[in-house]
C-alpha positions, 0 to 999 in steps of 0.5 A: 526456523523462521523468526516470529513476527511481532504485531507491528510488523504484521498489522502496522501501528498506523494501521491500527490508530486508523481502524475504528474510523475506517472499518465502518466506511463503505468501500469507496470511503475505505479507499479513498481515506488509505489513499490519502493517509498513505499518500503522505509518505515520502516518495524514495527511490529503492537504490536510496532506500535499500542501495538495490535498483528495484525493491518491493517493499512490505508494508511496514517496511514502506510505513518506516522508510517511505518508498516507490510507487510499488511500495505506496500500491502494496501499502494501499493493498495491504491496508485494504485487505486489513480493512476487509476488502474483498481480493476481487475488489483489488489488482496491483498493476503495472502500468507504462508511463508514456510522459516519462518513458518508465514503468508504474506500479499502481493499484486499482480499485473496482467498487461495482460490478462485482 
């Protein structure tokens, strides 16, 4: 049997605190105001946060712990899609990191042509 999920796991608290400034804002605002909130987190690599070389993160798991730049994109994902926006509005990508010689994990955005 799987365990039940409380609703702060489900829709975070921070989430929530946010909804009623948010949900009104065009798709651009929506975007823009996520970023920035969630762009306060800590960066934290996994093998610091979870003892693991790659971790993908839930959301409320990265809103607890902080996390990498997998957790911040699945976090921003995740809050956009609470928000109401549209799956075909959102792609997780990863990207190479030519400066750096790594991968990057990102999430893009498309607010027209759709």
């Amino acid at each position: 049997m799987i365990g039940r999920m409380d609703a702060s796991t489900v829709i975070p608290a921070l989430w929530r605190a946010h909804d009623k400034e948010l949900r009104h804002l065009p798709l651009r605002g929506k975007a823009e105001q996520v970023n920035r909130l969630i762009n306060q987190f800590p960066y934290i690599s996994d093998n610091r946060n979870y003892g693991l070389s790659d971790y993908w993160a839930a959301p409320h798991e990265f809103l607890k712990n902080g996390g990498d730049c997998e957790d911040f994109a699945i976090a921003k994902y995740g809050w956009l899609r609470h928000l109401d926006v549209a799956e075909n509005h959102l792609r997780l990508a990863i990207v190479d990191d030519l400066q750096r010689d790594r991968k990057h994990a990102v999430l893009l955005l498309q607010d027209s042509g759709i």
